[in-house]
NUMAR-134955 format. One line per 3 residues: their letters; for each residue x, y, z of N, C-alpha, C, O, CB. Coordinates in pm, whole numbers, plus 50000, padded with zeros to 5 digits. Each point is the difference from the previous one (the first is absolute). Glycine has a CB too. Layout:
# residues N
a = X/Y/Z/X/Y/Z/X/Y/Z/X/Y/Z/X/Y/Z; ...
END
This chain:
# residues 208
xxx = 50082/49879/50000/49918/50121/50000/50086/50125/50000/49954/50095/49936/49867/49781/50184; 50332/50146/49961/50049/50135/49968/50091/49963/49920/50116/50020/50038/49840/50107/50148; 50018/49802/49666/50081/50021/49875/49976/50126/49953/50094/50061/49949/49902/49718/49990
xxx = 49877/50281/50071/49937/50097/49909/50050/50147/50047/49999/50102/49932/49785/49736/50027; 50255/50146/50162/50033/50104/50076/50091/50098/49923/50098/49951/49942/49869/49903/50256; 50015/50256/49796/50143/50128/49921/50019/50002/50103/49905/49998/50079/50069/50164/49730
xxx = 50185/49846/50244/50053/50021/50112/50131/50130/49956/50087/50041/50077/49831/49671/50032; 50060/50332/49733/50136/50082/49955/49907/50103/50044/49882/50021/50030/50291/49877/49749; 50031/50198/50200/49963/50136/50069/49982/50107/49910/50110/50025/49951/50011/49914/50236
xxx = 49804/50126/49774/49999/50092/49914/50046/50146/50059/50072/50076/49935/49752/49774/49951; 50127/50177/50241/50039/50153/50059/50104/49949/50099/49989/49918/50091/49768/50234/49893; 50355/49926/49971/50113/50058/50093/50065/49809/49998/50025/49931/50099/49836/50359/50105
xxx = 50147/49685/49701/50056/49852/49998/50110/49946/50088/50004/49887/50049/49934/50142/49737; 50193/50116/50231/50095/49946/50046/50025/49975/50124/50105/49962/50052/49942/50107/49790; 49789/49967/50234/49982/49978/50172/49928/49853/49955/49960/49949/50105/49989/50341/50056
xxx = 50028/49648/49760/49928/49889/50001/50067/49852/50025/50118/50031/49983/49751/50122/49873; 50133/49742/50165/50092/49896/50020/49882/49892/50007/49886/50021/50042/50341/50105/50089; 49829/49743/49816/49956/49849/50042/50075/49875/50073/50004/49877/49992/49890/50192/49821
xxx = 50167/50046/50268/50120/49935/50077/49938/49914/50088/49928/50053/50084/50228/50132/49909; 49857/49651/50010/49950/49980/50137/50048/50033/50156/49938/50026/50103/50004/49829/49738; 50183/50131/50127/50092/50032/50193/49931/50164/50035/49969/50029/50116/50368/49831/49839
xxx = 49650/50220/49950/49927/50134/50026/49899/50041/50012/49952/50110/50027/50159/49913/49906; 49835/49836/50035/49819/50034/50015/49994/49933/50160/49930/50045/50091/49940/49909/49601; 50222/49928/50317/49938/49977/50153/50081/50065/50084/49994/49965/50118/49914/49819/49851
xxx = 50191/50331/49989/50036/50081/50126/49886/50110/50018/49983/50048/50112/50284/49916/49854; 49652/50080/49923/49897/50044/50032/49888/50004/50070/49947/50097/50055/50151/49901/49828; 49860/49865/50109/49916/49902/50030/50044/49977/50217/49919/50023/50090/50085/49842/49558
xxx = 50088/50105/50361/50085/49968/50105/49999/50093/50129/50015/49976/50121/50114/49928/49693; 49843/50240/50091/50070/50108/50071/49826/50039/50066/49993/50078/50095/50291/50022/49719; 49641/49866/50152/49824/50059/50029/49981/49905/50043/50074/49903/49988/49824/50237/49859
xxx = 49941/49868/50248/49947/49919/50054/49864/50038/49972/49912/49939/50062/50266/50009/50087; 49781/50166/49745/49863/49978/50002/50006/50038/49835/50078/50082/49950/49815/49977/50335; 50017/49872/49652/49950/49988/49848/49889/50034/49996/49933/50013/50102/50179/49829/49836
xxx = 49830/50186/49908/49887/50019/49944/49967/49906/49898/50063/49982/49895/49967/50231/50164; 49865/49727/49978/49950/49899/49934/49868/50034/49878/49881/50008/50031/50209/49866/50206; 49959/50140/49641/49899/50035/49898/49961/49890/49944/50074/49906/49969/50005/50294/49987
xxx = 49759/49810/50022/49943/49885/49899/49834/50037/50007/49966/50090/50077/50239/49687/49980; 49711/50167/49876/49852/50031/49973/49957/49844/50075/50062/49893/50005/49931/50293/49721; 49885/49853/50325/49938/49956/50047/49817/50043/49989/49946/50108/50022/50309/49857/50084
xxx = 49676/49892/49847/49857/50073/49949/50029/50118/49893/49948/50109/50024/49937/49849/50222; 50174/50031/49666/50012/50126/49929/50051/50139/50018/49998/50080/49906/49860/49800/50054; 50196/50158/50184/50033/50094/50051/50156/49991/50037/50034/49904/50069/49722/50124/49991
xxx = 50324/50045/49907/50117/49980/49995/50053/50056/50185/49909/50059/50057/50096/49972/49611; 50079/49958/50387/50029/49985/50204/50123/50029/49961/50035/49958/49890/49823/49836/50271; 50217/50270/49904/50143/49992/50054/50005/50013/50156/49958/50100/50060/50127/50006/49719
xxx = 49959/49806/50269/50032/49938/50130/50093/50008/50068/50081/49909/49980/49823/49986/49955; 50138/50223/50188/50085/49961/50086/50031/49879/50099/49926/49972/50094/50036/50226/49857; 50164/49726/50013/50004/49888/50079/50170/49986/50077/50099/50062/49960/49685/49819/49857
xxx = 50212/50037/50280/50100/49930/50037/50078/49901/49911/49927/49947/49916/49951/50096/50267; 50228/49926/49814/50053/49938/49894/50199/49961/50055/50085/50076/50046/49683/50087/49750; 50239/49684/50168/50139/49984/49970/50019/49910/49860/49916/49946/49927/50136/50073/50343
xxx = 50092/49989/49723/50024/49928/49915/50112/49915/50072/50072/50019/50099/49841/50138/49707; 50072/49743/50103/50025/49849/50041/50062/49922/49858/49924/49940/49924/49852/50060/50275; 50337/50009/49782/50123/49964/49869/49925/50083/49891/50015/50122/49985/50083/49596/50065
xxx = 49807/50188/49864/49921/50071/49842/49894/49998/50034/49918/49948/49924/50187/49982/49890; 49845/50130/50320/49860/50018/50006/49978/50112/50100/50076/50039/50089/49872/49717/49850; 49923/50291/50025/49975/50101/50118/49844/49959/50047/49894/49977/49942/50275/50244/49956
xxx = 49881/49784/50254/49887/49917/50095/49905/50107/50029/50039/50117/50004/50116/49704/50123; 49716/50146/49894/49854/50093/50035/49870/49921/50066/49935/49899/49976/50130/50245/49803; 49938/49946/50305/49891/49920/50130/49901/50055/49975/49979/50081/49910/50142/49881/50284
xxx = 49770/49978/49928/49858/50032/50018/49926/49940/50069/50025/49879/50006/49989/50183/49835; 49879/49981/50230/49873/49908/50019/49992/49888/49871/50032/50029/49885/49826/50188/50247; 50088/49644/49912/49893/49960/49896/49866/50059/49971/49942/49978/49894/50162/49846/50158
xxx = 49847/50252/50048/49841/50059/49939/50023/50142/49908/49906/50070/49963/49952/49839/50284; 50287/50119/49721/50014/50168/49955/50015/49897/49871/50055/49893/49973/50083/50356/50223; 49737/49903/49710/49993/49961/49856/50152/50025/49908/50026/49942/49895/49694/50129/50132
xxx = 50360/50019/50036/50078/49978/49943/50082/49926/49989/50032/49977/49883/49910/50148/50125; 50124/49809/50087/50067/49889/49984/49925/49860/49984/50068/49898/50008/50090/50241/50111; 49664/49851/49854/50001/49879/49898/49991/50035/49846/49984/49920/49908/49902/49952/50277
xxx = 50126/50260/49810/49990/50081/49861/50185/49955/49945/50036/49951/49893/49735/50317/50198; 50287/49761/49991/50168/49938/49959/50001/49910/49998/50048/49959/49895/50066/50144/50172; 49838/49774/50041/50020/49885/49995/49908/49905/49884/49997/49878/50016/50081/50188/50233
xxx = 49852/49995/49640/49953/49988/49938/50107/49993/49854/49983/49936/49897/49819/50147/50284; 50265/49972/49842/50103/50020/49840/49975/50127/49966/50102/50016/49932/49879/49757/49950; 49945/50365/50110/50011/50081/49936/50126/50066/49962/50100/50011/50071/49707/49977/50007
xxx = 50177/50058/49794/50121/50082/49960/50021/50100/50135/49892/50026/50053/50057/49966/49656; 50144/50057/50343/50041/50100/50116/50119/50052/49968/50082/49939/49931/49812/49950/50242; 50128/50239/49880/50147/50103/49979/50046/50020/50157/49929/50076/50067/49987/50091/49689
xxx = 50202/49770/50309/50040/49976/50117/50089/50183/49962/50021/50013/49879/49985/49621/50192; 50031/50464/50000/50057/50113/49970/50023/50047/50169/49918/50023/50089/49959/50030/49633; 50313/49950/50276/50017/50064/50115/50140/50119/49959/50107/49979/49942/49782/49776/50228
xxx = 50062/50348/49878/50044/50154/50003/50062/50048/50069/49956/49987/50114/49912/50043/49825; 50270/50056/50053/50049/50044/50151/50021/50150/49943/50030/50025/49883/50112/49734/50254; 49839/50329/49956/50005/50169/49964/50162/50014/50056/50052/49960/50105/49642/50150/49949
xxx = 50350/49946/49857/50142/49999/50098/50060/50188/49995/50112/50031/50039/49984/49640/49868; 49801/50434/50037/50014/50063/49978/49950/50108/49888/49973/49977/49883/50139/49878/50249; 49884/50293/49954/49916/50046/49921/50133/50091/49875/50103/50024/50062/49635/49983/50165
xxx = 50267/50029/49657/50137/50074/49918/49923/50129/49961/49892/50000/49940/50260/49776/49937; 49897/50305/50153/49976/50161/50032/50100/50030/49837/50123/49995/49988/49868/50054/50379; 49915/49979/49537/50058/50012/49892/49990/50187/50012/49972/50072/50096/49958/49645/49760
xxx = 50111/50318/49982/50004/50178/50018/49875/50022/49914/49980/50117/49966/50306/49961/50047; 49624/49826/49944/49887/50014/49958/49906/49897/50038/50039/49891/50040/50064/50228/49801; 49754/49915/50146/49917/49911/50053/50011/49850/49925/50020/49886/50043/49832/50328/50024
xxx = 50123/49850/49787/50023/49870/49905/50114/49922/50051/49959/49884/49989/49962/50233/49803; 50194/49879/50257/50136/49935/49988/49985/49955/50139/50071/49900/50005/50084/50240/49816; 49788/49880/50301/49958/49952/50143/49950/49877/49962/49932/49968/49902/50007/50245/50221
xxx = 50109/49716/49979/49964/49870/49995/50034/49912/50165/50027/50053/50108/50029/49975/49590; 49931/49836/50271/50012/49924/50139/50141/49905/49954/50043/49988/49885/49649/49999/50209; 50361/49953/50028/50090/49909/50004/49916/49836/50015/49883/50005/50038/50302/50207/50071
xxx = 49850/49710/49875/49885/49906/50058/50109/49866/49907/50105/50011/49936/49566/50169/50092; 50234/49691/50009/50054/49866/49975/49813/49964/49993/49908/50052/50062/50412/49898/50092; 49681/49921/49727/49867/49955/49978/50011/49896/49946/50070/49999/49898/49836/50178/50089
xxx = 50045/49723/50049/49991/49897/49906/49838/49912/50022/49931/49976/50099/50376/50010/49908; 49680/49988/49872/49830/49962/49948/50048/49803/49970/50109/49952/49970/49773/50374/49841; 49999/49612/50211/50043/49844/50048/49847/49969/49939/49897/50009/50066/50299/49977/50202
xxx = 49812/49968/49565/49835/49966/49947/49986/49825/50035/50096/49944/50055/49891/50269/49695; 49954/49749/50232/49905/49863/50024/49915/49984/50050/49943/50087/50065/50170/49844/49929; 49832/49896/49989/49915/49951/50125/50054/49950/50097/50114/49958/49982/49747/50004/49899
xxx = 50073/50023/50267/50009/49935/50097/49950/49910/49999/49906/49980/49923/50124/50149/50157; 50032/49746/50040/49965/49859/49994/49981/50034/50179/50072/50064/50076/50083/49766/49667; 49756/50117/50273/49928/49938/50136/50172/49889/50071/50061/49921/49928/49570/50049/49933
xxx = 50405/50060/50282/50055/49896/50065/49935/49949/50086/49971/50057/50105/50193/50014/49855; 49789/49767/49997/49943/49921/50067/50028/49961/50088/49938/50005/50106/50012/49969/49770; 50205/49953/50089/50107/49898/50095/50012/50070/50126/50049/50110/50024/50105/49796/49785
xxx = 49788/49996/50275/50032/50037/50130/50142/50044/50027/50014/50118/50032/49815/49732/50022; 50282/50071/49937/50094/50053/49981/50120/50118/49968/50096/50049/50060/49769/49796/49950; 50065/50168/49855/50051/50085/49919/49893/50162/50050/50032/50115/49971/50062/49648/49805
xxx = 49798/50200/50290/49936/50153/50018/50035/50046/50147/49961/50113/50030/49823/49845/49802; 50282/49971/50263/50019/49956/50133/50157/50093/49977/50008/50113/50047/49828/49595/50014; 50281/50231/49865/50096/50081/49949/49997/50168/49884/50069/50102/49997/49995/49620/50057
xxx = 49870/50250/49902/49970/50165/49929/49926/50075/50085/50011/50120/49975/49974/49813/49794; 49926/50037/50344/49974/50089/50077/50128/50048/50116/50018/50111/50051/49731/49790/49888; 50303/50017/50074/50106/50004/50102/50120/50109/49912/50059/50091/50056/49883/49616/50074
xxx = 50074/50254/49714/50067/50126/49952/49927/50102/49979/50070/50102/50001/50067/49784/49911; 49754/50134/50070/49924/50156/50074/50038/50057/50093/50010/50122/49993/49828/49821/49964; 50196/49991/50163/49995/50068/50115/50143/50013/50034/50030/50071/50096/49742/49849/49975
xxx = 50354/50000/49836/50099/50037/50053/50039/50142/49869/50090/50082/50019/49979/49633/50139; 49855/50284/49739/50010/50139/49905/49957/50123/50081/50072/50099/50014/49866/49771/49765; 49892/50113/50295/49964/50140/50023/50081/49993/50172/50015/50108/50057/49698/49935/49755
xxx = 50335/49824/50262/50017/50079/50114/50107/49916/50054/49990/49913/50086/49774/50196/49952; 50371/49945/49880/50108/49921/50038/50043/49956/50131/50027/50073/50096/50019/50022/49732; 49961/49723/50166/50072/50004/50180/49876/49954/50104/50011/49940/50107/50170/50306/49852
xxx = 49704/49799/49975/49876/49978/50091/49962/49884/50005/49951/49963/50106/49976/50218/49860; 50083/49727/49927/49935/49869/50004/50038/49905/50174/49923/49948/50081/50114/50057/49588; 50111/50009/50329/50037/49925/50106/49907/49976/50128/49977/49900/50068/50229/50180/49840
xxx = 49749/50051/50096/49913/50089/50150/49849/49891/49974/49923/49964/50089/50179/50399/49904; 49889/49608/49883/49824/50004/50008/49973/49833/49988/50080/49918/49954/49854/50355/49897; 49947/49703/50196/49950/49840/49984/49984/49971/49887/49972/50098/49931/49923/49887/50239
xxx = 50110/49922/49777/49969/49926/49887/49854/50062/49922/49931/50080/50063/50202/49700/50066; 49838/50187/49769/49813/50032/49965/49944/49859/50043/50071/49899/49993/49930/50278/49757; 49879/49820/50292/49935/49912/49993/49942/49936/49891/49998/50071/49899/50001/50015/50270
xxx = 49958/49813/49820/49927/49947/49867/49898/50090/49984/49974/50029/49884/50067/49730/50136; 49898/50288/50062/49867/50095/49991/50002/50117/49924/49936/50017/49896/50021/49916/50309; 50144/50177/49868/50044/50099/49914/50101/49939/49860/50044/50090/49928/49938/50075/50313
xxx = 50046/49725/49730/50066/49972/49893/49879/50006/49892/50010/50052/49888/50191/49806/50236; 49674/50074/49935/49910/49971/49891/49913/50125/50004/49882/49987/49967/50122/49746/50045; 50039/50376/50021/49904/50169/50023/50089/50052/49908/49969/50112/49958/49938/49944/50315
xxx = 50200/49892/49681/50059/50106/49957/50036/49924/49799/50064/49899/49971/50054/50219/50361; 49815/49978/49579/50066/49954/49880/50129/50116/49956/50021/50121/50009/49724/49749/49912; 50325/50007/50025/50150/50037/49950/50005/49977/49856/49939/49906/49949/50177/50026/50266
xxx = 49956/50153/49716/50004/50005/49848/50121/50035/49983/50039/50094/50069/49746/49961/49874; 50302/49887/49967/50127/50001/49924/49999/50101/49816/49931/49978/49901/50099/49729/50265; 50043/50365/49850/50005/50066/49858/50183/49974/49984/50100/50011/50072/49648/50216/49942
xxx = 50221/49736/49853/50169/49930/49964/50016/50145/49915/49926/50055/49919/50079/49602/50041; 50151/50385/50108/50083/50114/49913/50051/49919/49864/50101/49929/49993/50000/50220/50241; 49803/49878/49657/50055/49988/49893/49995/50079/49887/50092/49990/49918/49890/49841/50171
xxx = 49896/50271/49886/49955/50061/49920/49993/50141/50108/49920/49998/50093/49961/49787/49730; 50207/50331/50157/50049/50119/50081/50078/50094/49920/50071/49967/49906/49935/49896/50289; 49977/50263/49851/50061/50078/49980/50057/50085/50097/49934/50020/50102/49958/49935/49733
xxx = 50236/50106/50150/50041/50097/50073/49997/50166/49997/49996/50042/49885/50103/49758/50120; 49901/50302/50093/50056/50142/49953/50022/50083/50090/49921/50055/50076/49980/49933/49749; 50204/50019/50166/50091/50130/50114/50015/50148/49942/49991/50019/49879/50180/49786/50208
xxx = 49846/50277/49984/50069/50117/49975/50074/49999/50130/49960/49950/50105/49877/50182/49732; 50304/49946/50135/50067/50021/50079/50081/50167/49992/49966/50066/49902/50025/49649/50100; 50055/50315/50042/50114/50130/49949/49941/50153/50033/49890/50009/50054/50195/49834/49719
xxx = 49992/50282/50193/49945/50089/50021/49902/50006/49896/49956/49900/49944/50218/50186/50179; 49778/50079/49839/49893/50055/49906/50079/49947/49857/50110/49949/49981/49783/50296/50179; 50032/49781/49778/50059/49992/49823/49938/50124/49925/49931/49983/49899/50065/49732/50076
xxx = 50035/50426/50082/49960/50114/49924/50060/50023/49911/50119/49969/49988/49813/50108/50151; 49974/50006/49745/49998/50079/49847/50149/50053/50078/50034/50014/50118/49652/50080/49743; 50370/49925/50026/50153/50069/49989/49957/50181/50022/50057/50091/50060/50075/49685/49721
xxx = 49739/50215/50136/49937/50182/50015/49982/50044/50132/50010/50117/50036/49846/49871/49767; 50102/49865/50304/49972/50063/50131/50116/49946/50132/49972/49991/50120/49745/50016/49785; 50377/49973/50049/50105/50022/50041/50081/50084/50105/50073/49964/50092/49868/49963/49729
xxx = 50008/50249/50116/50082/50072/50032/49895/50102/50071/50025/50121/50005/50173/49816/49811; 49618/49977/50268/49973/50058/50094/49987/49997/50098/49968/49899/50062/50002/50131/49835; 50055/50100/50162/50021/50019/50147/49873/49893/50090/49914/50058/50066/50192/50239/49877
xxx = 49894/49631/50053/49898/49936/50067/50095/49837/50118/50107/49979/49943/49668/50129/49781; 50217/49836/50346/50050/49846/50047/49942/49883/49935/49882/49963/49993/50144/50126/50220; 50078/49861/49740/49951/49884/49966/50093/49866/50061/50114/50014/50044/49783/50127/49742
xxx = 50032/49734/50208/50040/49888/50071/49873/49925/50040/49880/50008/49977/50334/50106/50102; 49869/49809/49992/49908/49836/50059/49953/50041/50172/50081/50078/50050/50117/49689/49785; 49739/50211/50215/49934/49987/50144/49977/49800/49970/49912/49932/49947/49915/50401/50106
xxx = 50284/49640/50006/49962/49862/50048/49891/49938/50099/49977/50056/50107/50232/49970/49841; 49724/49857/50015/49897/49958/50127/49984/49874/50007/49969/49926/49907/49906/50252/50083; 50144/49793/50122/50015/49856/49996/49883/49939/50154/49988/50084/50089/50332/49939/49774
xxx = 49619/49868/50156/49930/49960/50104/50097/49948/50142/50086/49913/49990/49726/50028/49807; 50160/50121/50316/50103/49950/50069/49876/49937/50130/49878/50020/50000/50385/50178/49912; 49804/49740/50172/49949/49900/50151/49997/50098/50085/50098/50042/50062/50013/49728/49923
xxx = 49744/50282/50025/49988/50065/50152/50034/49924/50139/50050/49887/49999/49771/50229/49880; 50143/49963/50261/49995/49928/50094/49901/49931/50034/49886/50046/50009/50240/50072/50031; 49917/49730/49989/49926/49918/50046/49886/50060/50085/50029/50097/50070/50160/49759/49905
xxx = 49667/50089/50026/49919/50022/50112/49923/49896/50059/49920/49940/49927/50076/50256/49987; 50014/49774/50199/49953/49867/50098/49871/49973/49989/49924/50095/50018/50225/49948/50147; 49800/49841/49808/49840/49972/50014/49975/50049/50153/50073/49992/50099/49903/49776/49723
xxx = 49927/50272/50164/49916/50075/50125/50009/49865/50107/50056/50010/50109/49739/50181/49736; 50145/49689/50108/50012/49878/50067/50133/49913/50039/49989/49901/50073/49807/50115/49816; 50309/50020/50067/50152/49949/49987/49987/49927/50180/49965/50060/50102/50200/50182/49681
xxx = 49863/49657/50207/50070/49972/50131/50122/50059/50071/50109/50028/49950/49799/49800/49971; 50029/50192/50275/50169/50046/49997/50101/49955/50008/50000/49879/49983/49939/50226/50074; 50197/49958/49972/50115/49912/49928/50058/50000/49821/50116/50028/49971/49768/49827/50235
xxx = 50010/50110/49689/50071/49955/49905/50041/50132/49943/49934/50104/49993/49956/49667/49976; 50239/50201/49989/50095/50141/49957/49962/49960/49816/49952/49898/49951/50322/50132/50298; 49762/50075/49700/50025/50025/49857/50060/49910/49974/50072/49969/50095/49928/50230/49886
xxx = 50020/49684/49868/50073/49991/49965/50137/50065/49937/50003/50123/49998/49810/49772/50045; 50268/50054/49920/50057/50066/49905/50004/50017/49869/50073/50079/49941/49995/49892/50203; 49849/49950/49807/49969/49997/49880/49924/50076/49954/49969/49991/49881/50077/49844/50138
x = 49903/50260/50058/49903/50136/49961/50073/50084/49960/49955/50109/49964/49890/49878/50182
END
């Protein structure tokens, strides 16, 4: 199904790439995606949780949420994760632009049945969105194993696109008096805050 896919770049080509090691440092570096696809005729883009796991990128859910039996169904879907890394303060509006890293991940998803195999891809969820934590926590039960559907999308059909660098202004606007440059931005780890209920005694890990 994503034979059909155009994945070439027509605008600004030379930020474009089909690198795989660069798509999953992309991929690697986020923990939350947008999940595009139609459903009933109406097209959704979906904020979700998400890891990846060698050539695949893993996605949870309830079993009663329509969307994930809408994935676990096969639909065509566009897996897309984004990082802002900056805003570029050009000397004209036209020539302003962003810094950023993107890469787009087309196919279908396949349903994980195997006890096994959904028992381990959830477990790499949780060591993607919350490194170090698994150790701390109990096992899932069979109960919440069978509450929860899991879907696999294989990195094979993707594209990449970065910008990086300062502005790229007209040579004409060059020589005005105005600042130009990058304001970098990046997401950083606030301070921890204690469940209201925390027992006393237990200290922070360090893995926070």
């Amino acid at each position: 199904m994503t034979q059909n896919i155009d994945t070439k770049f027509r605008r600004e080509a030379d930020r474009g790439s089909h690198d795989y090691e660069l798509a999953c440092e992309v991929l690697d570096a986020g923990k939350v995606c947008h999940v595009g696809f139609t459903m009933d005729g109406q097209p959704y883009v979906i904020p979700m949780a998400y890891a990846r796991l060698d050539g695949q990128i893993l996605l949870h859910g309830s079993v009663a949420s329509r969307v994930m039996k809408t994935l676990a169904s096969g639909v065509p879907c566009c897996v897309t994760v984004t990082h802002f890394d900056g805003l570029v303060y050009a000397r004209s509006t036209f020539n302003s632009s962003m810094n950023y890293r993107s890469t787009m991940v087309f196919g279908s998803a396949r349903e994980i049945t195997d006890p096994d195999e959904k028992r381990a891809s959830i477990q790499s969820l949780v060591d993607h969105l919350m490194p170090g934590r698994r150790a701390d926590l109990r096992k899932s039960t069979p109960q919440e194993l069978s509450a929860t559907t899991l879907v696999s999308l294989p990195i094979e059909t993707f594209s990449t696109k970065c910008r990086t660098g300062p502005p790229s202004d007209k040579k004409t606007d060059l020589d005005a008096q105005v600042w130009a440059g990058v304001v970098p931005l990046e997401l950083v780890k606030g301070e921890p805050i204690d469940a209201p209920d925390i027992l006393p005694g237990v200290e922070r890990p360090e893995y926070l």
